[in-house]
C-alpha positions, 0 to 999 in steps of 0.5 A: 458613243461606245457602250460601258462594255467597251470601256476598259476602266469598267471591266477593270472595276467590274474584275477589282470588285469581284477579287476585292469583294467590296466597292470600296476596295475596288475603287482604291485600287482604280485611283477613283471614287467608291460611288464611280466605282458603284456607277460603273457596275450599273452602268455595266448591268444596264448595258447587259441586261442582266445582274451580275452581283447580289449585293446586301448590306454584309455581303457582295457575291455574282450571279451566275452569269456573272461568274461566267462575265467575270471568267472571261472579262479577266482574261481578256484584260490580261490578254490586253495588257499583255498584247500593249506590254509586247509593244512597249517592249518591241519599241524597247521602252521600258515603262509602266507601273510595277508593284512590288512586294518588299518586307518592310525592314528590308527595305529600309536596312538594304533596298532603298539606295537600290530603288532609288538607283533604279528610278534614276536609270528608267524615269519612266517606270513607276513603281508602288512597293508594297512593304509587308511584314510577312510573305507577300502572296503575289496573287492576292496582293495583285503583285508583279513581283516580290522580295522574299526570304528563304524557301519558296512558298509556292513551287510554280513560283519562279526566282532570283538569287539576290544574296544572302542575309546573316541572322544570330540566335542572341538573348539579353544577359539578364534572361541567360542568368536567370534561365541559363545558357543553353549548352545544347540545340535540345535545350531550346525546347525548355528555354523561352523562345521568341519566334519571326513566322518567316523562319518557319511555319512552324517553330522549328529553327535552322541550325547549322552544325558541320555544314549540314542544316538540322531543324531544332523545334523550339518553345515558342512563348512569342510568335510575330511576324515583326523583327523589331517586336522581337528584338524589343522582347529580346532585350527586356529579357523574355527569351532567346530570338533569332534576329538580323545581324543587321539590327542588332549590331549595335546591341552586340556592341554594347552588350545588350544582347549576346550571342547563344550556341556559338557552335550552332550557328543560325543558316544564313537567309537566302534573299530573292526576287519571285516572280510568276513566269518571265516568259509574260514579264512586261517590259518594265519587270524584266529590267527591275530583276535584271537590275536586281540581279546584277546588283553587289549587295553589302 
């Protein structure tokens, strides 16, 4: 009967417990029990003949060897999945599990009828979308591919233009009465301003004026990273926001908030597909960004 090393799950265990850091973390990405998950590594130590985690009651780190196993265990495993996606691919099935990173309020306002469209025309590809409130990091979260707006926060990344998302710079009436409406973008710099993190790492707004972009740093006296936070701040009067025109069209309808600096206008946020290299794309991711990409977004 093979041993534990030759058994992919316990490589795969071995490799989710070292980029994890806990059994347990381990064991939910492998669908399996926090005990079967702890069994594997015995079992994988006992075969070898050697520790390859120290394990205490706080902390979780390899050994030496096990660094070396674990080096060398995780390319092997790529190289694997790699060699099983090429056949799926030569026998032009598109199949496999895709996970994919997608900012929660994009995917109810704009994603879901395209997911659903996507499942509908490959039944055999299963996907496990990640809703996110900030940047996805497709390394650590383990991600095939992810939405994300505006600049790439990794230049090795690669990407699909998608569309493009209108945001507005609005505050309630009752803010502006008593602060006042700034007249100019240095005014916001004195005006209390409501900042999403994906706008920018730092609290400096995009502001169009004669098609060229300036970036206006603003007073930041609230940062999330959570459109509807902002947009419930927003109407209780705490400040100025920039939000989707999308969830606050009906609040511009009734009044609720208005719109500031009519001649600055806010950049339109550019919506793409990242992903790490196309080259290694199985068979499966290149038909959800090929599908993406010829999506007419509203």
């Amino acid at each position: 009967m093979p041993g534990p090393v030759l058994d992919t799950n316990i490589l795969q265990t071995y490799v989710h417990v070292v980029e994890e850091g806990s059994f347990a973390a381990a064991a939910r990405r492998m669908g399996i029990s926090r005990s079967q998950a702890s069994k594997y590594i015995a079992d994988l130590e006992a075969d070898l003949g050697t520790r390859l985690l120290q394990r205490s009651t706080r902390s979780l780190r390899m050994t030496d060897l096990g660094q070396r196993y674990y080096d060398r265990v995780r390319r092997i495993l790529e190289d694997l999945r790699c060699a099983n996606e090429d056949i799926r691919e030569a026998s032009s099935k598109v199949a496999g599990r895709l996970r994919i990173g997608v900012p929660k309020i994009y995917m109810m306002s704009t994603l879901q009828p395209v997911v659903s469209d996507f499942m509908l025309e490959f039944p055999e590809v299963t996907l496990d979308l990640v809703l996110t409130e900030g940047r996805s990091d497709l390394h650590q979260d383990g991600l095939d591919a992810a939405i994300m707006g505006g600049r790439l926060p990794d230049s090795t990344l690669f990407a699909r233009r998608l569309h493009t998302v209108s945001a507005m710079m609005v505050a309630s009436p009752a803010y502006l009465a008593e602060a006042g409406a700034p007249a100019a973008p240095e005014d916001l710099a004195e005006r209390r301003c409501l900042h999403h993190s994906l706008i920018s790492e730092t609290t400096v707004w995009p502001l169009m004026r004669k098609g060229e972009v300036t970036w206006q740093r603003v007073n930041a006296v609230l940062q999330a990273n959570n459109w509807e936070m902002l947009r419930a701040a927003a109407l209780s009067g705490q400040g100025i926001s920039v939000l989707p025109e999308s969830l606050i069209a009906e609040d511009l309808a009734a009044g609720r908030l208005v719109q500031v600096l009519v001649d600055h206008p806010i950049q339109d946020v550019v919506i793409q597909l990242v992903y790490a290299d196309a080259r290694h794309a199985t068979a499966a991711l290149k038909a959800f960004i090929d599908f993406l990409t010829r999506r007419k977004f509203a």
